[in-house]
C-alpha positions in Angstrom: 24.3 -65.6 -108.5 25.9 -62.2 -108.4 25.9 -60.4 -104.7 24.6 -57.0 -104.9 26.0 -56.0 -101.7 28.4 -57.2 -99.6 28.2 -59.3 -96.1 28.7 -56.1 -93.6 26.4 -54.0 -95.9 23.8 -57.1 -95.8 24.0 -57.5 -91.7 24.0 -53.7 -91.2 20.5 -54.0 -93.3 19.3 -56.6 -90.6 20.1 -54.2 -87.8 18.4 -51.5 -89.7 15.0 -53.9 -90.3 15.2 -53.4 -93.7 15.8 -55.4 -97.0 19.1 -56.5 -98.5 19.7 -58.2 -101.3 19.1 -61.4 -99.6 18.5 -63.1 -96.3 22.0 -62.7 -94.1 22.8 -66.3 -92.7 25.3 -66.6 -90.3 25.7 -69.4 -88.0 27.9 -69.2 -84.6 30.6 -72.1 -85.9 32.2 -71.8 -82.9 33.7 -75.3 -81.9 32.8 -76.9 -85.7 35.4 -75.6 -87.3 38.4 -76.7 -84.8 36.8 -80.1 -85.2 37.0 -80.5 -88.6 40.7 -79.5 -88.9 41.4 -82.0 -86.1 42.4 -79.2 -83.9 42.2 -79.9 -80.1 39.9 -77.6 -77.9 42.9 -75.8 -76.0 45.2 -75.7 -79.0 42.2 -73.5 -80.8 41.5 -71.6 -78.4 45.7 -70.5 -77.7 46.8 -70.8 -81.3 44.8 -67.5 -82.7 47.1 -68.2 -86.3 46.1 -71.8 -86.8 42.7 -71.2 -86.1 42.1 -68.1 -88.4 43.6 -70.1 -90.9 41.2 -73.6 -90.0 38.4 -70.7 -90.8 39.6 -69.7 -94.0 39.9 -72.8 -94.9 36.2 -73.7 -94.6 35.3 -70.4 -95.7 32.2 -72.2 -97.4 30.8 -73.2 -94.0 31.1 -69.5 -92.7 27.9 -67.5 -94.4 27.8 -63.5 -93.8 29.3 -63.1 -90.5 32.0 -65.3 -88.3 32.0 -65.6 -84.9 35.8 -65.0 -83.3 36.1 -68.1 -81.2 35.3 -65.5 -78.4 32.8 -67.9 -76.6 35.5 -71.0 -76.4 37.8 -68.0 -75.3 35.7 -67.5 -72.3 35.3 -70.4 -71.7 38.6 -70.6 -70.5 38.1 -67.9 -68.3 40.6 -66.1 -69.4 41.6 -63.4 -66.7 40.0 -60.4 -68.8 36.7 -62.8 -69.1 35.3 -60.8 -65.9 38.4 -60.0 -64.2 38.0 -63.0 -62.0 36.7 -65.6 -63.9 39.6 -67.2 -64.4 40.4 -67.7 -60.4 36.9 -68.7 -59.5 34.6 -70.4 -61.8 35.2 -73.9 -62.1 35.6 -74.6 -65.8 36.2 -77.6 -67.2 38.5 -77.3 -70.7 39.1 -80.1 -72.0 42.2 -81.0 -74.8 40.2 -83.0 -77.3 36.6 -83.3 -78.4 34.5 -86.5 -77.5 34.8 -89.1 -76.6 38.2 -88.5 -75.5 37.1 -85.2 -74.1 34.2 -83.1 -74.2 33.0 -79.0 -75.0 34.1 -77.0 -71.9 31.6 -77.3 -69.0 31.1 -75.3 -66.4 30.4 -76.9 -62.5 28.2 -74.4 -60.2 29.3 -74.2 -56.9 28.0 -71.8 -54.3 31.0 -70.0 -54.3 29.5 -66.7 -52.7 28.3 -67.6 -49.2 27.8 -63.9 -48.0 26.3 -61.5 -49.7 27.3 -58.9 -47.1 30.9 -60.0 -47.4 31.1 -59.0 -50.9 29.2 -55.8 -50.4 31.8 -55.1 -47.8 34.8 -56.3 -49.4 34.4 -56.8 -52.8 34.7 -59.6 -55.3 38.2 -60.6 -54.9 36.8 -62.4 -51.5 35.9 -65.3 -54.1 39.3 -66.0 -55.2 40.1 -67.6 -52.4 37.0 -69.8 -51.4 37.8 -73.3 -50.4 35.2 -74.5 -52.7 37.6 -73.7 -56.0 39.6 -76.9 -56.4 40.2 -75.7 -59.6 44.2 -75.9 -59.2 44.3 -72.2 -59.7 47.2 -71.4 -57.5 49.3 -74.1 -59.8 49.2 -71.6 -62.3 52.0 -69.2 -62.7 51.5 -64.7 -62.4 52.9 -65.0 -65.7 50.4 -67.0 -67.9 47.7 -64.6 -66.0 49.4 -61.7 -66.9 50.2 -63.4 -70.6 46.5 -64.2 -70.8 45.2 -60.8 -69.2 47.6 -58.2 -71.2 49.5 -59.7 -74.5 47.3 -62.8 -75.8 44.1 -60.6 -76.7 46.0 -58.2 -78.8 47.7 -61.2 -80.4 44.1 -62.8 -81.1 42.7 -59.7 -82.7 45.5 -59.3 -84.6 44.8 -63.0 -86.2 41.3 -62.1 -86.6 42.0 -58.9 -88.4 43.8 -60.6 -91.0 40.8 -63.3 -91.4 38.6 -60.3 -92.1 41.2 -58.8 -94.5 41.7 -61.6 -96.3 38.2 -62.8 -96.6 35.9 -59.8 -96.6 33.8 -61.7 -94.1 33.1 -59.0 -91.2 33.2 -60.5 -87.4 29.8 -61.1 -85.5 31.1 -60.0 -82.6 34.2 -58.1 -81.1 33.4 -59.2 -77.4 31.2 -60.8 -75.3 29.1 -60.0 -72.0 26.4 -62.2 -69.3 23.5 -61.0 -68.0 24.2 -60.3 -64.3 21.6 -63.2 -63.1 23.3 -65.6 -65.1 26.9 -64.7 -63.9 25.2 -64.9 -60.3 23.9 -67.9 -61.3 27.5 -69.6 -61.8 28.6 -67.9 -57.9 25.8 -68.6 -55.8 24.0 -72.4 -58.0 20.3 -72.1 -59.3 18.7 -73.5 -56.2 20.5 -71.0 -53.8 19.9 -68.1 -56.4 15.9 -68.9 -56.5 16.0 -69.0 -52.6 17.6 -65.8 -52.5 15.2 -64.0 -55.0 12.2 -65.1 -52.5 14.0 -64.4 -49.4 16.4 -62.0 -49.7 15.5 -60.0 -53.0 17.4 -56.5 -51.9 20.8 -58.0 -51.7 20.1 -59.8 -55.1 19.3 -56.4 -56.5 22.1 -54.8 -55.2 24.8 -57.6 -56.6 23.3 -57.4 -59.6 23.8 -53.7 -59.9 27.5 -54.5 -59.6 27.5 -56.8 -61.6 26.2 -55.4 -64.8 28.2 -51.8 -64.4 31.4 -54.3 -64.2 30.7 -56.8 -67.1 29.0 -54.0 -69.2 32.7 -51.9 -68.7 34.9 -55.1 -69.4 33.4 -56.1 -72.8 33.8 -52.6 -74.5 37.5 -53.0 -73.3 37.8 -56.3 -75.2 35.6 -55.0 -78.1 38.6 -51.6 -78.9 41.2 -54.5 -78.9 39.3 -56.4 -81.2 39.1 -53.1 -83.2 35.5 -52.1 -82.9 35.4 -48.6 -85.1 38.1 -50.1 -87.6 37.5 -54.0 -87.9 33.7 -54.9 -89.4 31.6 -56.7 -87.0 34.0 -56.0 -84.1 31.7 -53.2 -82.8 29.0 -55.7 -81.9 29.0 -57.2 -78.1 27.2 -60.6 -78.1 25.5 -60.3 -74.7 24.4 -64.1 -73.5 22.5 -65.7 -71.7 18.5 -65.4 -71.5 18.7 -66.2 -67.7 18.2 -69.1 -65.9 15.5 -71.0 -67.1 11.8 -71.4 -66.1 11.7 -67.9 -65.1 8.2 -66.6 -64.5 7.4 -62.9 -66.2 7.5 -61.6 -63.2 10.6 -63.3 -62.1 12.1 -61.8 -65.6 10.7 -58.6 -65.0 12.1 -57.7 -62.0 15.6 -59.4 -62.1 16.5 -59.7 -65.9 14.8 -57.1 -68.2 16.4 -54.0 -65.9 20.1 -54.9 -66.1 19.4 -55.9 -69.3 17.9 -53.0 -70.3 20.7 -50.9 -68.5 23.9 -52.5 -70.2 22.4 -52.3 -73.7 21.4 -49.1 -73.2 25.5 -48.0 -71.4 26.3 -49.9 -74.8 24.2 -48.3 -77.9 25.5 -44.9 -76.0 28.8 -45.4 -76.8 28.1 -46.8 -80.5 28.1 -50.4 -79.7 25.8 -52.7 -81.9 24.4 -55.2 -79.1 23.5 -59.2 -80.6 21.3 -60.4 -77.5 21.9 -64.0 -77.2 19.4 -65.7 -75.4 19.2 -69.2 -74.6 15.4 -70.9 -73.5 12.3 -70.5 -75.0 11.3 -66.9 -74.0 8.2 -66.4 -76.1 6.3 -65.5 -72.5 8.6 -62.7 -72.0 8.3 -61.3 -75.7 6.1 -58.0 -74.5 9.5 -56.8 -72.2 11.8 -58.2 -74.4 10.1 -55.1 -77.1 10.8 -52.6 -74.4 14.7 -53.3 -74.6 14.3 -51.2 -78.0 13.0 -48.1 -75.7 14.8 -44.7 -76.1 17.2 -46.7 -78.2 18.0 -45.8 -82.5 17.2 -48.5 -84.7 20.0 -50.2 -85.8 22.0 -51.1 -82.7 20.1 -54.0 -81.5 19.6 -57.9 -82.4 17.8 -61.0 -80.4 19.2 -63.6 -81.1 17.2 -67.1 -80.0 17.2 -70.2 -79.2 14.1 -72.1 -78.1 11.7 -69.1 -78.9 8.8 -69.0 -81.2 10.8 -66.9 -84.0 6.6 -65.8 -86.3 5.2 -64.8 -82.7 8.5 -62.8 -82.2 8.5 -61.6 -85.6 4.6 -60.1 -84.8 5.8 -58.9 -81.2 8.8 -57.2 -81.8 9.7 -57.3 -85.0 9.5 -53.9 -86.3 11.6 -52.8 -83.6 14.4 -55.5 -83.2 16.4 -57.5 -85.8 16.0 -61.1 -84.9 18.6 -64.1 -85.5 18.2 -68.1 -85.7 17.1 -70.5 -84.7 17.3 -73.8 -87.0 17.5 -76.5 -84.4 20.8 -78.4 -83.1 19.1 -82.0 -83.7 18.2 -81.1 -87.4 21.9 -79.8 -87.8 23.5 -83.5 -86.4 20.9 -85.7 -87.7 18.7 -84.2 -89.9 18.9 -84.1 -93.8 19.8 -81.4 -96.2 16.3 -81.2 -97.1 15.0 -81.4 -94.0 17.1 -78.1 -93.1 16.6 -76.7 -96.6 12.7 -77.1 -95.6 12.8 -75.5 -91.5 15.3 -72.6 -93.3 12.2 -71.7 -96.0 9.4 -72.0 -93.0 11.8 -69.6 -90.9 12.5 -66.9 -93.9 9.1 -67.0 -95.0 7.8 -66.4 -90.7 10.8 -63.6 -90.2 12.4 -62.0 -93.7 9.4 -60.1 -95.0 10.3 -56.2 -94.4 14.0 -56.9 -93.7 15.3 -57.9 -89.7 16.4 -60.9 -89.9 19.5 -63.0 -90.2 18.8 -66.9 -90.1 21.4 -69.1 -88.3 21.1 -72.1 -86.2 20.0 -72.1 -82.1 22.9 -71.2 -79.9 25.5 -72.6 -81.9 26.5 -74.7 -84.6 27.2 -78.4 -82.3 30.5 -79.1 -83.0 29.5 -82.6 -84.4 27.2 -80.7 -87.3 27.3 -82.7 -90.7 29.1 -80.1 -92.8 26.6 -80.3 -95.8 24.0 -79.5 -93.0 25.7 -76.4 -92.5 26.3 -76.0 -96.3 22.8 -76.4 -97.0 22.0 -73.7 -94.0 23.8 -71.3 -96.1 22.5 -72.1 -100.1 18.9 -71.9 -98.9 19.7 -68.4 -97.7 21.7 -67.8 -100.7 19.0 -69.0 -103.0 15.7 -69.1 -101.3 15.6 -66.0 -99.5 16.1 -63.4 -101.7 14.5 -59.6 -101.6 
């Protein structure tokens, strides 16, 4: 088969809800690829050379789009993450995939204790909770500053030439949290529902801050990643669908707001915005529609996990590009038909009238079968054309 346009052309169709060619797949291979090249966790996520190259060599695997290992950087909280990431939440990062080691995990602690405090004083009052125990202050000023102000612009560099040299655009050039998921991580789920009930002004008013500071960070990381020159780097993945089992109203109130306020700071300054949201939030599918509000097409994606994708292709679907959501199980333990048959049920519910880009929920588990993957990409390649 002969492409008739070109990756980037085929995803900025998606954006724009209208046909390509063919169905866009791209699937988050985030951890996958590492794994398969018998690259350890940390050495991927410090070693920007040896991981481009670990992509272009299973450039097969990749699709339309690849994601720039941005999550696994996070995940190390590097000091740019959110400024203060890197001294306060507890991540866990380990060397090796299991069973020696595991995917990095993050331990919530109710790091802030006093709303007030912070109001006051700011955020740098975290840094130096008791609760960290993360053997921060082992650390030396010069990996921070290493981390902070010379490693990004060596990883975009790296992930320029991967786009060079393959044509394959970037899905993303950086990547934000909703506020409520960020407080989340400082304050623990069962003090953070607590606090909505009791003390809902204060949570309003951190979240405020939150989401004019995370919104400003990413489009710092997004220029160094060469958003306006690199393809796909002007696009800010925005995680995480919010903690779950939150009631509509719940959602309404706290999440859709500072949602809607970010993407909206975003699309004003030319930013593409790839919603990635965790949960199943086909309740919240009527607010999720008014994200698109005041807002030209062609700047904003949902990208889901547990969601109904046909009821959120009816819903919002003339007004949002949407992205997934084969399942993680079918991916580790499924067969190629199997996924060759969920991928044809998903672009017959979502690729009518252009909008849609099929990939797998979150991301591709790092313990995928390959010809999983492989078969991801061919049904898209071969079934879902215009």
């Amino acid at each position: 088969m002969t492409a008739k346009m070109t990756s980037y052309e085929r995803l900025l169709a998606a954006y724009n809800i209208e046909e390509a060619d063919r169905v866009p797949v791209a699937p988050i291979n985030i951890y996958v690829i590492p794994y398969l090249e018998g690259m350890g966790i940390k050495e991927a996520q410090l070693g920007a050379e040896k991981l481009v190259d670990a992509y272009i060599n299973n450039i097969e695997l990749l699709g339309d789009a690849v994601h720039p290992f941005m999550t696994a950087q996070d995940h190390t909280g590097l000091l740019g993450r959110a400024g203060w990431d890197q001294t306060t939440l507890d991540w866990r990062v380990f060397e090796q995939f299991p069973p020696e080691g595991n995917i990095p995990s993050l331990y919530e602690k109710d790091f802030i204790e006093d709303y007030d405090d912070i109001f006051e004083r700011g955020f740098s009052t975290i840094m130096f909770n008791k609760k960290l125990e993360n053997n921060i202050f082992d650390r030396s000023v010069d990996e921070f500053l290493y981390l902070e102000y010379e490693y990004p612009h060596i990883y975009a560099k790296a992930w320029r030439r991967f786009v060079e040299t393959t044509g394959i655009p970037l899905m993303c050039g950086g990547r934000a949290c909703h506020p409520l998921d960020l407080l989340q991580y400082y304050r623990g789920i069962m003090n953070l529902t607590m606090d909505i009930f009791e003390t809902p002004e204060k949570v309003h008013r951190i979240l405020k801050m939150l989401a004019e500071y995370e919104a400003v960070r990413v489009m710092e990381r997004a220029m160094i990643m060469g958003a306006g020159e690199v393809p796909g780097a002007e696009v800010i993945i925005f995680i995480n669908g919010g903690p779950p089992g939150l009631s509509p109203q719940i959602f309404d109130d706290f999440y859709h707001p500072y949602a809607k306020q970010m993407i909206d700071m975003w699309v004003s300054r030319g930013f593409k915005v790839q919603c990635h949201w965790d949960n199943d939030l086909t309740p919240h599918l009527e607010t999720i529609g008014k994200l698109a509000d005041g807002i030209p097409r062609g700047y904003l994606m949902m990208d889901f996990e547990k969601t109904d994708m046909k009821k959120a292709k009816d819903i919002i679907g003339d007004r949002i590009a949407l992205y997934g959501n084969v399942p993680s199980a079918l991916l580790v333990y499924g067969s190629v038909q199997e996924i060759e048959d969920y991928c044809k049920k998903l672009i017959d519910d979502c690729a009518p009238g252009g909008g849609f880009v099929l990939a797998a929920e979150c991301e591709t588990p790092w313990d995928s079968k390959p010809e999983n993957i492989r078969a991801m990409i061919t049904t898209a390649e071969e079934y879902g054309q215009y």
